[in-house]
C-alpha positions, 0 to 999 in steps of 0.5 A: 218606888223609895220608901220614905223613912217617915211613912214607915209608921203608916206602912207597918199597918199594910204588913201582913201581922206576922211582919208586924213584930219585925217593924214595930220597936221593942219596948225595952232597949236591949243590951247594946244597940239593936241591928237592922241587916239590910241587903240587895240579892239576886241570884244568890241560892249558892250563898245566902245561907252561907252569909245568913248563917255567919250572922247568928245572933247578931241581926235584930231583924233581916231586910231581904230586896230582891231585885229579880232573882229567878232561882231560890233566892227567895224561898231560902231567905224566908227561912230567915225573914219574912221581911222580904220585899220585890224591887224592879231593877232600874240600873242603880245600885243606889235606888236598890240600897236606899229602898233596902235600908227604908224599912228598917227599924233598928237602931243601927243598919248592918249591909252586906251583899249575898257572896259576903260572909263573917268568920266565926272570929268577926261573928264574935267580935261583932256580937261584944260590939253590939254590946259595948258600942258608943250608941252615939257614934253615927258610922262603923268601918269594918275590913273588907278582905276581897280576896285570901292566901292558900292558909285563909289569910286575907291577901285583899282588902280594904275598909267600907263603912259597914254599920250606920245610925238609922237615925242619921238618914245616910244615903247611897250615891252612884247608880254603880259602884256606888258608896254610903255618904257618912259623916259625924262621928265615925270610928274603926273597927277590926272586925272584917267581912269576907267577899268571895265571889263565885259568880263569872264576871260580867259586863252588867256594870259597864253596860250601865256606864255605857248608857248614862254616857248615852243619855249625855250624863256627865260624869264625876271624878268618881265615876270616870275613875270606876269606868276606867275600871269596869273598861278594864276588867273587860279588856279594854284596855286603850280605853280604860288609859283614855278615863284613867288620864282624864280622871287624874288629869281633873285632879279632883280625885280621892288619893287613894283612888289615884294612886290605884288609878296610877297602879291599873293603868301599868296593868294596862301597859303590861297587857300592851306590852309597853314597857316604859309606861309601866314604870311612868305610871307606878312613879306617877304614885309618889305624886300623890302619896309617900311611896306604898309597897305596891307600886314599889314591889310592882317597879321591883318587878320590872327590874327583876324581869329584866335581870337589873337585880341590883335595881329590884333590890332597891325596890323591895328593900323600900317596900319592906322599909315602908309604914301600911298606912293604919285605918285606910279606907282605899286598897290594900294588898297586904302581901306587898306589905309583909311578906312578898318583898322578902320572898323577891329579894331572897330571889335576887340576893341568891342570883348574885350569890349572896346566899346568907342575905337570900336564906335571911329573907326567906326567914323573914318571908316565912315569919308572915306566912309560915305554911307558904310553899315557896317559902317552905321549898326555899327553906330546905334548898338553903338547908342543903346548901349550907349543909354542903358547905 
Protein backbone atom coordinates (compact mmCIF):
# COMPACT_ATOMS: atom_id res chain seq x y z
CA UNK A 1 0.00 0.00 0.00
CA UNK A 2 3.23 2.66 1.10
CA UNK A 3 4.30 4.43 -1.87
CA UNK A 4 7.98 4.30 -2.05
CA UNK A 5 9.61 7.81 -2.51
CA UNK A 6 11.85 6.61 -5.25
CA UNK A 7 9.01 5.29 -7.48
CA UNK A 8 7.17 8.60 -7.19
CA UNK A 9 8.85 9.60 -10.90
CA UNK A 10 7.15 6.52 -12.41
CA UNK A 11 4.13 7.01 -10.60
CA UNK A 12 3.51 10.94 -11.71
CA UNK A 13 2.86 9.23 -15.23
CA UNK A 14 -0.11 7.06 -13.91
CA UNK A 15 -2.10 10.70 -12.79
CA UNK A 16 -4.37 11.85 -14.56
CA UNK A 17 -2.72 15.19 -16.25
CA UNK A 18 -4.36 17.82 -14.45
CA UNK A 19 -2.37 16.17 -11.48
CA UNK A 20 0.61 16.38 -13.26
CA UNK A 21 1.45 19.89 -12.43
CA UNK A 22 1.29 19.22 -8.61
CA UNK A 23 4.01 16.23 -8.58
CA UNK A 24 6.20 17.27 -11.12
CA UNK A 25 8.89 20.39 -9.60
CA UNK A 26 9.06 23.70 -10.84
CA UNK A 27 11.65 24.92 -12.95
CA UNK A 28 12.70 27.84 -10.93
CA UNK A 29 13.06 27.74 -7.22
CA UNK A 30 10.77 30.15 -5.67
CA UNK A 31 11.50 32.68 -2.97
CA UNK A 32 12.05 30.50 0.03
CA UNK A 33 11.27 26.82 0.20
CA UNK A 34 8.44 25.09 -1.29
CA UNK A 35 5.85 23.36 1.17
CA UNK A 36 4.11 19.90 0.37
CA UNK A 37 0.95 19.85 3.22
CA UNK A 38 0.25 16.37 3.70
CA UNK A 39 -2.79 14.98 5.77
CA UNK A 40 -4.81 11.99 6.91
CA UNK A 41 -8.87 12.75 7.21
CA UNK A 42 -11.91 11.03 7.87
CA UNK A 43 -14.83 12.61 8.44
CA UNK A 44 -13.81 15.61 9.01
CA UNK A 45 -16.94 17.81 6.54
CA UNK A 46 -17.31 20.06 9.76
CA UNK A 47 -13.76 21.41 9.69
CA UNK A 48 -11.54 20.82 6.61
CA UNK A 49 -12.31 24.08 5.18
CA UNK A 50 -11.66 25.66 8.20
CA UNK A 51 -8.19 24.25 8.28
CA UNK A 52 -7.50 24.57 4.60
CA UNK A 53 -8.54 28.12 4.66
CA UNK A 54 -6.27 29.15 7.38
CA UNK A 55 -3.41 27.88 5.29
CA UNK A 56 -3.96 30.61 2.35
CA UNK A 57 -0.78 30.89 0.66
CA UNK A 58 1.12 28.89 2.14
CA UNK A 59 1.22 25.26 0.91
CA UNK A 60 2.68 24.75 -2.75
CA UNK A 61 0.56 21.78 -3.42
CA UNK A 62 -1.90 19.85 -0.72
CA UNK A 63 -1.95 15.93 0.05
CA UNK A 64 -5.61 14.86 1.09
CA UNK A 65 -5.53 10.73 2.38
CA UNK A 66 -8.55 9.51 3.24
CA UNK A 67 -8.80 6.57 5.05
CA UNK A 68 -12.56 5.97 4.61
CA UNK A 69 -14.60 8.99 5.12
CA UNK A 70 -18.51 8.52 4.66
CA UNK A 71 -19.50 12.07 4.58
CA UNK A 72 -18.18 15.22 2.20
CA UNK A 73 -14.95 14.93 2.95
CA UNK A 74 -14.00 14.35 0.17
CA UNK A 75 -16.07 16.29 -2.55
CA UNK A 76 -14.92 19.50 0.11
CA UNK A 77 -11.06 18.81 -0.45
CA UNK A 78 -11.32 18.98 -4.34
CA UNK A 79 -12.10 22.25 -3.90
CA UNK A 80 -8.49 22.47 -2.79
CA UNK A 81 -6.54 19.68 -4.56
CA UNK A 82 -6.87 17.36 -6.76
CA UNK A 83 -4.22 15.33 -4.85
CA UNK A 84 -6.59 13.21 -3.43
CA UNK A 85 -5.69 9.64 -2.84
CA UNK A 86 -7.99 6.32 -1.09
CA UNK A 87 -6.16 4.65 1.77
CA UNK A 88 -7.87 1.49 3.33
CA UNK A 89 -7.61 1.89 7.33
CA UNK A 90 -5.22 -1.02 8.77
CA UNK A 91 -5.24 0.37 12.32
CA UNK A 92 -2.04 2.34 12.24
CA UNK A 93 -1.95 5.78 12.24
CA UNK A 94 2.11 5.37 10.97
CA UNK A 95 1.17 3.49 7.68
CA UNK A 96 -1.54 6.18 6.89
CA UNK A 97 1.04 9.30 7.71
CA UNK A 98 4.07 7.65 5.97
CA UNK A 99 1.78 6.99 2.52
CA UNK A 100 0.62 10.68 3.22
CA UNK A 101 3.92 12.21 3.10
CA UNK A 102 4.97 9.57 -0.17
CA UNK A 103 3.67 11.76 -3.04
CA UNK A 104 4.84 14.87 -2.22
CA UNK A 105 7.29 16.68 -3.92
CA UNK A 106 8.06 19.66 -2.28
CA UNK A 107 11.01 20.59 -0.70
CA UNK A 108 9.54 20.72 2.78
CA UNK A 109 6.54 18.53 4.42
CA UNK A 110 3.91 20.53 6.20
CA UNK A 111 1.18 17.69 8.38
CA UNK A 112 -1.37 18.68 10.30
CA UNK A 113 -4.85 16.87 11.21
CA UNK A 114 -8.59 18.01 9.56
CA UNK A 115 -9.80 19.86 13.43
CA UNK A 116 -6.25 21.79 13.20
CA UNK A 117 -5.96 25.19 12.08
CA UNK A 118 -3.76 28.40 12.07
CA UNK A 119 -4.57 31.88 13.36
CA UNK A 120 -4.31 34.38 11.25
CA UNK A 121 -1.04 35.60 13.20
CA UNK A 122 0.80 32.17 12.67
CA UNK A 123 -0.50 32.24 8.99
CA UNK A 124 1.73 35.26 8.80
CA UNK A 125 4.62 34.30 10.71
CA UNK A 126 4.57 30.66 8.57
CA UNK A 127 4.29 32.81 5.20
CA UNK A 128 8.10 35.13 6.39
CA UNK A 129 9.08 31.51 7.34
CA UNK A 130 8.87 30.14 4.22
CA UNK A 131 10.50 32.93 2.97
CA UNK A 132 13.43 33.29 5.25
CA UNK A 133 14.12 29.65 6.63
CA UNK A 134 17.60 28.14 6.60
CA UNK A 135 16.88 25.40 3.70
CA UNK A 136 19.38 23.22 5.53
CA UNK A 137 17.66 22.84 8.35
CA UNK A 138 15.98 19.16 8.47
CA UNK A 139 13.06 19.71 10.89
CA UNK A 140 10.85 22.89 12.42
CA UNK A 141 9.06 22.60 15.94
CA UNK A 142 5.95 24.57 15.96
CA UNK A 143 3.40 24.94 19.49
CA UNK A 144 0.83 23.13 19.53
CA UNK A 145 -2.22 24.75 21.66
CA UNK A 146 -4.81 21.76 22.61
CA UNK A 147 -6.85 23.86 24.26
CA UNK A 148 -7.88 28.02 25.29
CA UNK A 149 -9.26 30.34 27.81
CA UNK A 150 -12.53 32.22 27.43
CA UNK A 151 -10.15 35.18 25.71
CA UNK A 152 -8.50 32.69 22.79
CA UNK A 153 -5.20 32.49 25.06
CA UNK A 154 -3.87 28.93 24.67
CA UNK A 155 -4.34 27.43 28.03
CA UNK A 156 -2.69 23.74 26.46
CA UNK A 157 0.02 23.07 24.57
CA UNK A 158 3.11 21.77 23.59
CA UNK A 159 5.68 21.29 20.87
CA UNK A 160 5.35 18.72 17.75
CA UNK A 161 8.00 18.95 15.06
CA UNK A 162 5.65 20.47 12.40
CA UNK A 163 7.79 20.96 8.76
CA UNK A 164 10.21 18.35 7.58
CA UNK A 165 13.09 18.37 4.71
CA UNK A 166 11.32 15.93 2.25
CA UNK A 167 14.74 14.81 1.32
CA UNK A 168 15.42 13.66 4.95
CA UNK A 169 13.18 10.48 4.46
CA UNK A 170 11.76 10.79 8.17
CA UNK A 171 9.27 8.38 9.32
CA UNK A 172 5.96 7.71 11.34
CA UNK A 173 6.39 5.31 14.12
CA UNK A 174 3.65 3.53 16.41
CA UNK A 175 0.57 2.28 14.97
CA UNK A 176 -0.96 5.02 17.32
CA UNK A 177 -0.26 8.12 19.03
CA UNK A 178 2.17 7.73 16.83
CA UNK A 179 5.40 10.63 16.33
CA UNK A 180 7.80 11.55 13.50
CA UNK A 181 11.47 10.31 13.99
CA UNK A 182 13.65 13.41 13.24
CA UNK A 183 17.07 14.35 13.64
CA UNK A 184 19.99 16.35 12.24
CA UNK A 185 19.62 19.84 12.24
CA UNK A 186 16.37 20.79 14.02
CA UNK A 187 15.11 24.22 15.22
CA UNK A 188 12.06 26.03 16.99
CA UNK A 189 9.75 28.18 15.93
CA UNK A 190 6.92 30.58 17.64
CA UNK A 191 4.46 29.84 15.17
CA UNK A 192 1.70 27.80 16.81
CA UNK A 193 -1.10 25.40 15.33
CA UNK A 194 -4.30 25.28 16.93
CA UNK A 195 -6.30 21.88 17.74
CA UNK A 196 -9.98 22.08 18.60
CA UNK A 197 -11.67 18.92 18.78
CA UNK A 198 -15.31 18.84 17.86
CA UNK A 199 -15.61 14.99 17.51
CA UNK A 200 -16.78 12.79 20.94
CA UNK A 201 -14.28 10.64 22.28
CA UNK A 202 -13.93 7.41 21.64
CA UNK A 203 -12.43 3.95 22.24
CA UNK A 204 -10.89 3.61 18.70
CA UNK A 205 -7.46 3.99 20.27
CA UNK A 206 -7.79 1.74 22.96
CA UNK A 207 -9.19 -0.78 20.89
CA UNK A 208 -5.98 -0.78 18.62
CA UNK A 209 -4.02 -1.12 21.92
CA UNK A 210 -6.18 -3.85 22.75
CA UNK A 211 -5.59 -6.02 19.81
CA UNK A 212 -1.81 -5.72 19.57
CA UNK A 213 -1.57 -6.99 23.04
CA UNK A 214 -3.98 -9.82 21.69
CA UNK A 215 -1.73 -10.44 18.83
CA UNK A 216 1.30 -10.82 22.03
CA UNK A 217 2.91 -7.77 20.55
CA UNK A 218 5.19 -6.24 23.03
CA UNK A 219 4.99 -3.18 24.15
CA UNK A 220 7.73 -0.14 24.31
CA UNK A 221 8.02 2.30 27.18
CA UNK A 222 6.26 4.46 24.90
CA UNK A 223 3.39 2.43 24.08
CA UNK A 224 2.74 1.41 27.73
CA UNK A 225 2.68 4.96 28.87
CA UNK A 226 0.22 6.09 25.93
CA UNK A 227 -1.93 2.89 26.79
CA UNK A 228 -2.11 4.09 30.37
CA UNK A 229 -3.27 6.96 28.82
CA UNK A 230 -6.36 6.02 26.32
CA UNK A 231 -7.10 3.45 29.73
CA UNK A 232 -7.73 6.36 31.40
CA UNK A 233 -9.41 8.64 29.17
CA UNK A 234 -12.16 5.55 29.21
CA UNK A 235 -12.32 5.25 32.75
CA UNK A 236 -10.12 2.79 33.61
CA UNK A 237 -8.72 3.77 36.09
CA UNK A 238 -7.32 0.70 38.11
CA UNK A 239 -5.85 -0.32 34.94
CA UNK A 240 -4.77 2.75 33.50
CA UNK A 241 -2.40 2.77 37.59
CA UNK A 242 -1.30 -0.92 36.76
CA UNK A 243 0.60 0.64 32.64
CA UNK A 244 1.56 3.94 34.56
CA UNK A 245 3.72 1.90 37.13
CA UNK A 246 4.95 -0.56 34.99
CA UNK A 247 5.83 2.14 32.45
CA UNK A 248 7.92 4.23 35.25
CA UNK A 249 8.94 1.50 37.01
CA UNK A 250 11.14 -0.02 33.14
CA UNK A 251 12.87 3.62 33.80
CA UNK A 252 13.44 3.91 30.26
CA UNK A 253 10.87 6.56 29.78
CA UNK A 254 11.05 10.14 28.32
CA UNK A 255 11.23 12.66 31.11
CA UNK A 256 8.62 14.33 30.23
CA UNK A 257 6.52 11.63 29.71
CA UNK A 258 7.26 10.60 33.19
CA UNK A 259 6.42 13.47 35.13
CA UNK A 260 2.95 13.26 33.05
CA UNK A 261 2.82 9.90 33.89
CA UNK A 262 3.38 10.66 37.59
CA UNK A 263 0.80 13.76 37.26
CA UNK A 264 -2.28 11.17 35.39
CA UNK A 265 -1.97 8.71 37.81
CA UNK A 266 -2.93 11.53 40.94
CA UNK A 267 -5.96 11.75 38.33
CA UNK A 268 -6.51 8.29 38.75
CA UNK A 269 -6.52 8.53 42.75
CA UNK A 270 -8.85 11.49 42.80
CA UNK A 271 -11.53 9.74 40.88
CA UNK A 272 -10.75 6.65 43.43
CA UNK A 273 -10.94 8.80 46.13
CA UNK A 274 -7.36 8.13 47.30
CA UNK A 275 -6.07 10.79 49.11
CA UNK A 276 -2.64 9.80 50.02
CA UNK A 277 -1.72 8.44 46.45
CA UNK A 278 -2.36 11.96 45.04
CA UNK A 279 0.07 13.52 46.81
CA UNK A 280 2.92 10.35 46.52
CA UNK A 281 2.32 10.45 42.87
CA UNK A 282 2.87 14.51 42.37
CA UNK A 283 6.19 14.25 44.65
CA UNK A 284 6.97 11.34 42.62
CA UNK A 285 7.85 14.38 39.67
CA UNK A 286 10.73 15.78 41.53
CA UNK A 287 12.46 12.27 40.52
CA UNK A 288 12.64 13.33 37.43
CA UNK A 289 12.91 16.99 37.11
CA UNK A 290 13.18 20.28 39.33
CA UNK A 291 9.78 21.10 40.59
CA UNK A 292 7.12 22.24 37.61
CA UNK A 293 4.17 24.17 38.34
CA UNK A 294 1.78 21.76 37.58
CA UNK A 295 2.39 19.22 39.90
CA UNK A 296 3.13 21.95 42.26
CA UNK A 297 -0.40 23.89 42.06
CA UNK A 298 -2.18 20.40 41.94
CA UNK A 299 -0.07 19.59 45.77
CA UNK A 300 -1.44 23.17 46.45
CA UNK A 301 -4.67 22.10 45.57
CA UNK A 302 -4.92 19.00 48.10
CA UNK A 303 -4.00 21.51 50.78
CA UNK A 304 -6.27 23.97 49.82
CA UNK A 305 -9.41 21.22 50.00
CA UNK A 306 -8.29 20.25 53.16
CA UNK A 307 -8.20 24.03 54.64
CA UNK A 308 -4.03 23.50 55.37
CA UNK A 309 -3.73 26.98 54.06
CA UNK A 310 -0.44 27.72 55.17
CA UNK A 311 0.72 24.52 53.53
CA UNK A 312 -1.10 25.56 49.96
CA UNK A 313 0.51 28.54 50.06
CA UNK A 314 3.83 27.22 50.07
CA UNK A 315 2.73 25.14 46.94
CA UNK A 316 1.67 28.28 45.02
CA UNK A 317 4.06 30.47 46.21
CA UNK A 318 7.04 27.48 44.65
CA UNK A 319 4.82 27.76 41.35
CA UNK A 320 5.13 31.17 40.91
CA UNK A 321 8.77 30.96 41.85
CA UNK A 322 9.52 28.27 39.03
CA UNK A 323 11.45 29.10 35.34
CA UNK A 324 8.80 27.19 32.32
CA UNK A 325 11.09 25.09 30.97
CA UNK A 326 11.83 27.25 26.99
CA UNK A 327 11.22 25.07 23.72
CA UNK A 328 9.86 21.75 25.82
CA UNK A 329 8.52 19.36 23.58
CA UNK A 330 6.39 17.70 26.40
CA UNK A 331 3.03 19.20 28.00
CA UNK A 332 2.24 22.39 29.04
CA UNK A 333 -0.35 24.21 30.95
CA UNK A 334 0.48 27.47 30.70
CA UNK A 335 -2.26 28.61 33.28
CA UNK A 336 -0.03 26.56 36.17
CA UNK A 337 2.63 28.89 35.06
CA UNK A 338 1.28 32.58 35.28
CA UNK A 339 -1.76 33.10 36.29
CA UNK A 340 -3.40 30.20 38.65
CA UNK A 341 -0.99 30.20 41.54
CA UNK A 342 -1.72 33.98 42.13
CA UNK A 343 -5.44 33.54 41.66
CA UNK A 344 -5.09 30.40 44.80
CA UNK A 345 -3.16 32.44 46.83
CA UNK A 346 -5.10 35.53 46.56
CA UNK A 347 -7.90 32.88 47.81
CA UNK A 348 -5.65 31.69 50.81
CA UNK A 349 -4.18 35.08 52.03
CA UNK A 350 -7.97 36.38 52.00
CA UNK A 351 -9.11 33.35 54.14
CA UNK A 352 -6.50 33.91 56.85
CA UNK A 353 -7.29 37.74 56.62
CA UNK A 354 -4.41 39.13 55.03
CA UNK A 355 -6.38 41.04 52.77
CA UNK A 356 -3.26 43.30 51.00
CA UNK A 357 -1.35 40.11 49.97
CA UNK A 358 -4.67 38.50 48.86
CA UNK A 359 -5.57 42.08 46.50
CA UNK A 360 -1.56 41.77 45.46
CA UNK A 361 -2.19 38.60 44.04
CA UNK A 362 -5.06 38.97 42.13
CA UNK A 363 -3.19 42.01 40.82
CA UNK A 364 -0.75 39.87 39.41
CA UNK A 365 -3.32 37.28 38.33
CA UNK A 366 -4.87 39.97 36.33
CA UNK A 367 -1.55 41.31 34.60
CA UNK A 368 -1.78 37.56 32.59
CA UNK A 369 -5.11 37.39 32.22
CA UNK A 370 -6.83 40.79 32.42
CA UNK A 371 -10.58 39.78 31.08
CA UNK A 372 -10.59 36.63 33.68
CA UNK A 373 -14.21 36.76 35.49
CA UNK A 374 -12.84 35.58 38.78
CA UNK A 375 -10.32 38.05 38.51
CA UNK A 376 -12.33 40.79 37.68
CA UNK A 377 -15.12 39.88 40.66
CA UNK A 378 -11.98 39.71 42.94
CA UNK A 379 -11.09 42.91 41.90
CA UNK A 380 -14.29 45.08 42.84
CA UNK A 381 -14.68 42.67 46.40
CA UNK A 382 -11.30 44.26 47.36
CA UNK A 383 -12.31 47.66 45.92
CA UNK A 384 -15.13 47.60 48.50
CA UNK A 385 -13.43 46.39 51.13
CA UNK A 386 -10.76 48.68 51.49
CA UNK A 387 -13.36 51.29 50.51
CA UNK A 388 -14.95 50.39 53.85
CA UNK A 389 -11.97 50.62 55.85
Amino acid sequence: MKIKQENINNIVHEYPATQREFLTPTASRRQGITISLCMIVKNEEDVLARCLNSLQDIPDEIIIVDTGSTDRTKEIATHYTNMIFDFKWQNDFSAARNYSFSPATKEFILWLDGDDYLEEKDRLLLLNFKKTIDPTVDSVTMNYHLAVDHAGKPIQSLRRNRLVRRACKFQWIGPVHEYLEVGGKIINSEIAIRHKKDKMHTDRNLMIYRRRIDAGEEFSPRDLYYYANELKDNALYEEALLFYKRFLDGKLGWVEDNIAACIKMCECYEHMGKRDQQLQSLIRTLEYDLPRAEACCRIGMLFFNENKLLKAIFWFKLSTMLEKPLNSLGFIDHAAWSWLPHLQLCVCYDRLGNFEKARMHNDIALSYDPTHPSMLFNKLYFEKKFAEQ
